[in-house]
N, C-alpha and C positions, 0 to 999 in steps of 0.2 A: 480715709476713715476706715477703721477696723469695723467687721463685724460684730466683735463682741459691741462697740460703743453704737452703732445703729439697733441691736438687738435690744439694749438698753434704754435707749433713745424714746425707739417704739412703743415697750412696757409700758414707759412713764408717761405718755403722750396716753396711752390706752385706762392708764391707772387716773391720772386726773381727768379725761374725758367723762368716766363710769362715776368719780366724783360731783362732776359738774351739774352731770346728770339728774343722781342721785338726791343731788338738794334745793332741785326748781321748784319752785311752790308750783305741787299738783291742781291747785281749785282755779277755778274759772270764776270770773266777776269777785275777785278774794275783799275788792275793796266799795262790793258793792253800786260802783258807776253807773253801771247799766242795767235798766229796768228791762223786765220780763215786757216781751214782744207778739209772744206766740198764745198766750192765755188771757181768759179776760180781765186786765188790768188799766182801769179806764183812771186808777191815780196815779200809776205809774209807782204803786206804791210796795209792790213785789221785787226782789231783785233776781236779775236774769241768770238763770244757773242752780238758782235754791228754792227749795221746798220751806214750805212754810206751816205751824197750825197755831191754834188755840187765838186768843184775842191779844190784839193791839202790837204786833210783832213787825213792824213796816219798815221797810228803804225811805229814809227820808235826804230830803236836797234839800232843808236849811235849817236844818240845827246846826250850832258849834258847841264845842269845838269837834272838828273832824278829826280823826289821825292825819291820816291823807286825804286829796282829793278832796271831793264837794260833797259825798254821800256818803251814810252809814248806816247803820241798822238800828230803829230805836224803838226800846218797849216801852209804852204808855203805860207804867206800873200806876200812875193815879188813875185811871180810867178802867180796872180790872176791878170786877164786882165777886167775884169769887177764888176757889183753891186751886182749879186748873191751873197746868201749867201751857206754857206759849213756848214755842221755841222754831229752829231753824236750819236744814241738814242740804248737802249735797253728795250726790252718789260718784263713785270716783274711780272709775275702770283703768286708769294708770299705775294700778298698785298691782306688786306680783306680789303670788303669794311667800310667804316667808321674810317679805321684808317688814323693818323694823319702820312703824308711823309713829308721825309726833304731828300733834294736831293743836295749833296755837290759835287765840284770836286776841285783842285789844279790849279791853270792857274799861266804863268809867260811868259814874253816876252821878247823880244829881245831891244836891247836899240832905234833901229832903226825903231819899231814896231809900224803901226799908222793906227790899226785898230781901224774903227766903235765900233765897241761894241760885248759883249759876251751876249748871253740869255739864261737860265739857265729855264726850263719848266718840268713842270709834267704835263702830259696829260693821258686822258682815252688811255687804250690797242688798238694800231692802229694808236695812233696820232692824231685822230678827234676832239678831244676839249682837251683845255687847262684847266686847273683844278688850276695852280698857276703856277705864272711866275715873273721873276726880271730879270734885265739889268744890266749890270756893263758897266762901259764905261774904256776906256783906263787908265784912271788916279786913278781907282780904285785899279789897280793891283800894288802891291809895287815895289819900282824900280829893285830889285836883289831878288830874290827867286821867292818861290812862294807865291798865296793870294788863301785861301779857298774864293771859289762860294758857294752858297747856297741857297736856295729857299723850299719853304714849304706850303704843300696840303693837303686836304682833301679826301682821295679817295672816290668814288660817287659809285664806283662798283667794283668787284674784279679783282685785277689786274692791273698796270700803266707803262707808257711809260714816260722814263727820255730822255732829248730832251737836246744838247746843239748846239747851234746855233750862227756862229760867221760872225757877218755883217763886210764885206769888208769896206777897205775906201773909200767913195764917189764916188771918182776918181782918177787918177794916180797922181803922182804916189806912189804904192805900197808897202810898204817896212817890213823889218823885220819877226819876226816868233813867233806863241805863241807853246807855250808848255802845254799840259794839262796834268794830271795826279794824280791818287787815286782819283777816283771816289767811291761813298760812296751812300747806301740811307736806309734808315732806318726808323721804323716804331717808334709812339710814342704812 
């Protein structure tokens, strides 16, 4: 073998490794499986890896349809008595800075479903500023299944916070449930 074709060889071997790399799904528990261990979660109804706030925002293990697997993430929009919003973020120290984030999840709703809207955000580690963010509104989500979310960022410094944030309907009343599931973020 020539040196120039081993020199060659090596590049490419180095060029798709930095690729292979580059597009592992960064998030921990992406599909929800595993319930939080470490906090007091006596329904097992937190998922392990993610931050959570506002009402009715839970890891559940028997609803269908799932994406994958036997767990997802599902907001009790009939059960929501006001405008707050609920949502659900994990911090994610495997991003350098300067790389390019795309931050995906699965949503699907119930037929009776009439929520506000979904907001899909990268922010700096913490949450303090928003870095890139998109909206989907109700009529975006396909009527049966699910519809990939997606949104995409620049990271400014090392390390990012994925933020999904699902505004309540106006006002009552209420209804139906969305379903989130396989969350995904990857570097480009």
């Amino acid at each position: 073998m020539s040196k120039r074709f081993v020199l060659v060889l090596a590049v490419m071997v180095c060029v798709l490794g930095m690729i292979s790399v580059s597009s592992a799904n960064l998030l921990q528990n992406p599909s929800f499986e595993d319930p939080e261990t470490e906090a007091d979660n006596p329904y097992g109804d937190i998922a392990a890896s993610w931050g959570r706030w506002g009402h009715w925002m839970n890891r559940e293990t028997g609803w269908k349809p799932t994406r994958t697997g036997a767990c997802l993430i599902g907001y009790h929009h009939w059960e929501i008595g006001g405008p707050d919003t609920s949502g659900l973020y994990q911090d994610v120290d495997d991003v350098t800075a300067g790389s390019q984030c795309v931050f995906s999840i699965h949503a699907a709703k119930d037929k009776d479903t009439n929520i506000e809207s979904i907001e899909l955000r990268i922010e700096k580690t913490g949450g303090f500023e928003t870095l890139g963010s998109a909206t989907y509104k109700l009529d975006d989500l396909k009527g049966a299944g699910y519809t990939k979310l997606s949104v995409s960022a620049r990271a400014t410094e090392d390390g990012v916070r994925v933020t999904v944030v699902v505004n309540p309907a106006k006002s009552s009343p209420r209804g139906g449930a969305l379903k989130l599931d396989d969350a995904e973020l990857v570097t480009e």
